[in-house]
C-alpha positions in Angstrom: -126.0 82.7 31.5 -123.5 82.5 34.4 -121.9 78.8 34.8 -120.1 77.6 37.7 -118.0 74.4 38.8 -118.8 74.8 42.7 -118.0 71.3 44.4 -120.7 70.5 46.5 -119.9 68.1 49.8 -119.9 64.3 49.4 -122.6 62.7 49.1 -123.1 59.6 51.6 -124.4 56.5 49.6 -127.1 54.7 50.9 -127.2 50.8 50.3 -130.3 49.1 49.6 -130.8 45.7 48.3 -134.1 44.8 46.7 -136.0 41.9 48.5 -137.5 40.4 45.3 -136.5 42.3 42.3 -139.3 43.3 40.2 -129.1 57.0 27.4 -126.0 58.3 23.8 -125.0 54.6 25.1 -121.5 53.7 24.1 -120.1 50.5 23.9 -118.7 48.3 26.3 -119.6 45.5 29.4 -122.7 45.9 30.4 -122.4 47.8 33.8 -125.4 49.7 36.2 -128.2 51.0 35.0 -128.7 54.3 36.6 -132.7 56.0 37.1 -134.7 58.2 39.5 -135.9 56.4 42.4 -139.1 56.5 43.9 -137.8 59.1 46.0 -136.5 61.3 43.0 -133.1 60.8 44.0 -130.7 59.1 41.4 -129.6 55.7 42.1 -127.9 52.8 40.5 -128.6 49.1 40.3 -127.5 45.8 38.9 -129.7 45.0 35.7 -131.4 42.2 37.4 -132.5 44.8 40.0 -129.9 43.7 42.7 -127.8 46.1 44.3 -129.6 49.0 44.6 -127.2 52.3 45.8 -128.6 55.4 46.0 -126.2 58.6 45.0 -128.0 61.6 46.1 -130.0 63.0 48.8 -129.7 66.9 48.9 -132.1 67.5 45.9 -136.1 67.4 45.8 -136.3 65.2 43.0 -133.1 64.8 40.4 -133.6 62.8 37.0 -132.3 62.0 33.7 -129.2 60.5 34.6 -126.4 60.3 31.5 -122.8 58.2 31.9 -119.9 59.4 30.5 -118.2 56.9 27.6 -115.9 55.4 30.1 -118.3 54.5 32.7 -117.0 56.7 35.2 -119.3 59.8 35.3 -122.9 60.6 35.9 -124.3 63.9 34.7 -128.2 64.6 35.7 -130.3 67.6 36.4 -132.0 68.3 39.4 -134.1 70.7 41.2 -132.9 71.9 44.7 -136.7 73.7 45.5 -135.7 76.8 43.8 -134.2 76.3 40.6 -133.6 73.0 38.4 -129.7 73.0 37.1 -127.3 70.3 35.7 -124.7 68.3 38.2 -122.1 65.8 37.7 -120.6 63.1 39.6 -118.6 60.0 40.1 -120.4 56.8 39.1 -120.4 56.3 42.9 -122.1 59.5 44.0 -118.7 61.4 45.3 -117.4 64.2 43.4 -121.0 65.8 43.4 -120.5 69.3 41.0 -122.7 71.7 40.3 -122.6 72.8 36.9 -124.9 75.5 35.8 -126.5 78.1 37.8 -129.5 79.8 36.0 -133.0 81.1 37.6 -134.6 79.2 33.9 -134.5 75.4 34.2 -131.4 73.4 32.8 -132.2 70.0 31.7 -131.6 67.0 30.1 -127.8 66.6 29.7 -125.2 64.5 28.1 -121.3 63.5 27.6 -119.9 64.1 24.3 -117.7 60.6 24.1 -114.4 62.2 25.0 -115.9 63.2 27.9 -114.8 67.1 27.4 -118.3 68.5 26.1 -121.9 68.4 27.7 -124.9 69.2 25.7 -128.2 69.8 27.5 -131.4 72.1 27.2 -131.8 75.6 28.8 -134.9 77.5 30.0 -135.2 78.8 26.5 -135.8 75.2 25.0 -132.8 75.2 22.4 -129.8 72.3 22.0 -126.6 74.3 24.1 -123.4 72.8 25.1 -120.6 73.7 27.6 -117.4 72.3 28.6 -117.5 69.3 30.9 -116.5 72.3 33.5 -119.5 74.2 33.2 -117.5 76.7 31.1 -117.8 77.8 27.5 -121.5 77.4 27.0 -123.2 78.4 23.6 -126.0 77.5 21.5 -126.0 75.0 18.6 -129.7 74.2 17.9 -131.6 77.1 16.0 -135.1 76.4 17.4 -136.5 74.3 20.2 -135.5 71.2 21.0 -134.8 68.6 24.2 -133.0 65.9 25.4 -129.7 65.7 23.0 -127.6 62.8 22.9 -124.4 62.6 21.4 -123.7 59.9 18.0 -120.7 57.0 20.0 -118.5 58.8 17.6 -118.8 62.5 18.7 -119.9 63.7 15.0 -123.5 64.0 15.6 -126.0 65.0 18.0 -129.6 63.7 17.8 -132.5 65.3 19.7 -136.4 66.1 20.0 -136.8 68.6 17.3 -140.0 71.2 18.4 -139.3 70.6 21.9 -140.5 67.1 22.9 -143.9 67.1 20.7 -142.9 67.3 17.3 -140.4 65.1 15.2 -136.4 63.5 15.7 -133.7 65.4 14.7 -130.3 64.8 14.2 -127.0 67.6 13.2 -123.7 68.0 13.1 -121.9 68.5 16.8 -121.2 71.8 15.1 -125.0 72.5 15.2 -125.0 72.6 11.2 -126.9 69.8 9.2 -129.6 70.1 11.3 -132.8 67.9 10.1 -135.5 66.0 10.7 -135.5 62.1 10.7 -139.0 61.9 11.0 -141.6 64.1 9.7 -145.2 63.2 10.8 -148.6 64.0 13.3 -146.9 61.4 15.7 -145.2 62.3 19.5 -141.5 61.3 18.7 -139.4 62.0 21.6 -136.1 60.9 23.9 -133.4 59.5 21.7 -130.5 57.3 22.4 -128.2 56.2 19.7 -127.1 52.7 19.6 -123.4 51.5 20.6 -122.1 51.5 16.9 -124.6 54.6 15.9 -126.2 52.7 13.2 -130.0 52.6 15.1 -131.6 55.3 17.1 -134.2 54.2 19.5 -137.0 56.6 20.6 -140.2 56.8 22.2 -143.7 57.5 19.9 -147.6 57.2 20.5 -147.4 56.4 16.4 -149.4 52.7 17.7 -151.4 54.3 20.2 -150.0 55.3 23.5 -145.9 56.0 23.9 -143.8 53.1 23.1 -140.4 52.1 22.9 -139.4 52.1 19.1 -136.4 51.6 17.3 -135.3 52.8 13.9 -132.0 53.2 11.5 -130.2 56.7 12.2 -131.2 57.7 8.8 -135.1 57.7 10.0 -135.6 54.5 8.0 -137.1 51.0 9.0 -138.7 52.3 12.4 -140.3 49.1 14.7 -141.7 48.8 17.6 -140.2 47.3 20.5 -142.5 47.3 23.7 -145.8 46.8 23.8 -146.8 47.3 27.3 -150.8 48.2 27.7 -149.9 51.5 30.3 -147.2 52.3 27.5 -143.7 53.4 28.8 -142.8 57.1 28.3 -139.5 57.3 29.3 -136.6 57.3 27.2 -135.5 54.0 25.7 -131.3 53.4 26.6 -129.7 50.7 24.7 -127.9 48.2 26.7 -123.4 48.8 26.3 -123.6 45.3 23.8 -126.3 47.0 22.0 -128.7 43.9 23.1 -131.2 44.8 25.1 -133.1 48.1 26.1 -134.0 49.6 29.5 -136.8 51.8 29.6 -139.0 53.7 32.8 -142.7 52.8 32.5 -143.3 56.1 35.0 -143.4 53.4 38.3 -140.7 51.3 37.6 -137.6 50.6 34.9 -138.2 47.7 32.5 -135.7 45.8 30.1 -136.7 44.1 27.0 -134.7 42.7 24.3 -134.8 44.7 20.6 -137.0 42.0 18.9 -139.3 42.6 22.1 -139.2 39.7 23.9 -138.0 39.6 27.6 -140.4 42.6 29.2 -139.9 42.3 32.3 -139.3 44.9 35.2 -136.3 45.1 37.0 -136.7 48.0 39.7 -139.1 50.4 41.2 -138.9 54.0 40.0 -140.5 57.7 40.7 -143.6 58.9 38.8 -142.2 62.7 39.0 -138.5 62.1 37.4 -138.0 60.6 34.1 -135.5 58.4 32.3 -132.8 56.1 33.2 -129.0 55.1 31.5 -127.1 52.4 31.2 -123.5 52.7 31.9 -120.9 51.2 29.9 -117.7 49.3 30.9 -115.3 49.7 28.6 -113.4 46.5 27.0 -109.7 46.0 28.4 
């Protein structure tokens, strides 16, 4: 796989401020939660749906937005109507830097907490990571698996075992250790670690259709957090305080509190791009 680190122009940001308002997370402030607007295009907002800024515009849709542990990074993938790769950029949208450069789709990435490491998913479906640069990539997972994340202290990653359909799964950042945390018929997907990597939230159809679930990082004492009757597939990110929960319901990004009260939505998103992220601010 060939990686590059091509700087790409700056992106303008466009400023748009809702009317009537409607990722692993490390700790901190809360700050913005970033998603995929209902244009596909990343974009930030307050989370009381205020002060909406949208980062990107060059891409057909871009999605799965990541901070980096200070705050200060975004890393997404996108697809530019040829080929879906992995970019960075400031919090702000400058800085835009493509990081991977493959013909099979690259997907689903995330900071390692020093910010020096990004793990993500390749066209072949395995756990990889590469230097924050775009350099040094090799694999870590031995079969398939999506959307890794991570533990607040680097020493982990956790991930969708099976390739979204099949179980959670968490290893070493080395890629040994590698094991399931849940082991049943049930859709168990998109994890997020809590701030202090005790709690791993997910999504799972184990009630009926996908919810927003939360369980201990050993697989133990797993609840259910939303309830919402259309179900929300995204990923579940847990607020910086390790509070509250924001979520993508496919039209628009909720928050809801862990003992699930507080549903309410806070944004409009896109139907095609998934996910959203919370970004910390770290504590002076």
């Amino acid at each position: 796989m060939r990686r590059l680190g091509l700087v790409l122009p700056v992106v303008a940001v466009v400023t748009v401020v809702l009317a009537q308002p409607a990722g692993a997370t490390y700790p901190g402030k809360v700050g913005l939660i970033a998603y995929s607007d209902s244009t596909g295009q990343i974009a930030t907002m307050k989370s009381d749906g205020t002060g909406v800024e949208v980062l990107t515009s060059s891409f057909v849709f871009a999605e799965m937005p990541q901070y980096s542990a200070n705050g200060k990074w975004i890393v997404f993938d996108a697809y530019d109507g040829v080929q879906y790769d992995i970019y960075k950029m400031r919090q702000d949208g400058t800085h835009l830097t493509q990081l991977t450069n493959d013909a099979a789709a690259d997907f689903a990435p995330s900071f390692s907490p020093d910010g020096k490491k990004i793990v993500y998913t390749p066209g072949d479906s395995t756990i990889w990571v590469m230097n924050a640069d775009g350099t040094h990539t090799h694999q870590l997972s031995a079969g398939p698996g999506v959307a890794p994340r991570y533990s607040p202290d680097g020493k982990k990653i956790v991930y969708a075992g099976g390739g979204y359909t099949n179980e959670i799964n968490v290893m070493k950042a080395d890629g040994s250790r590698d094991h399931a945390i849940t082991s049943d018929t049930f859709y168990d997907a998109h994890p997020d670690w809590s701030p202090d990597g005790k709690r791993i939230a997910f999504v799972s159809d184990r009630s009926g259709n996908l919810q927003a679930w939360v369980m201990n990082a050993d697989g133990s004492h797993r609840i259910q957090v939303t309830a919402a009757p259309a179900g929300v597939p995204g990923g579940p990110e847990f607020s910086p305080n390790g509070k509250r929960i924001a979520d993508w319901d496919v039209t628009n990004v909720v928050v809801v509190r862990l003992d699930g009260t507080g549903y309410h939505v806070v944004g409009p998103a896109t139907g095609m791009s998934c996910c959203v992220a919370w970004q910390p601010l770290p504590k002076r």
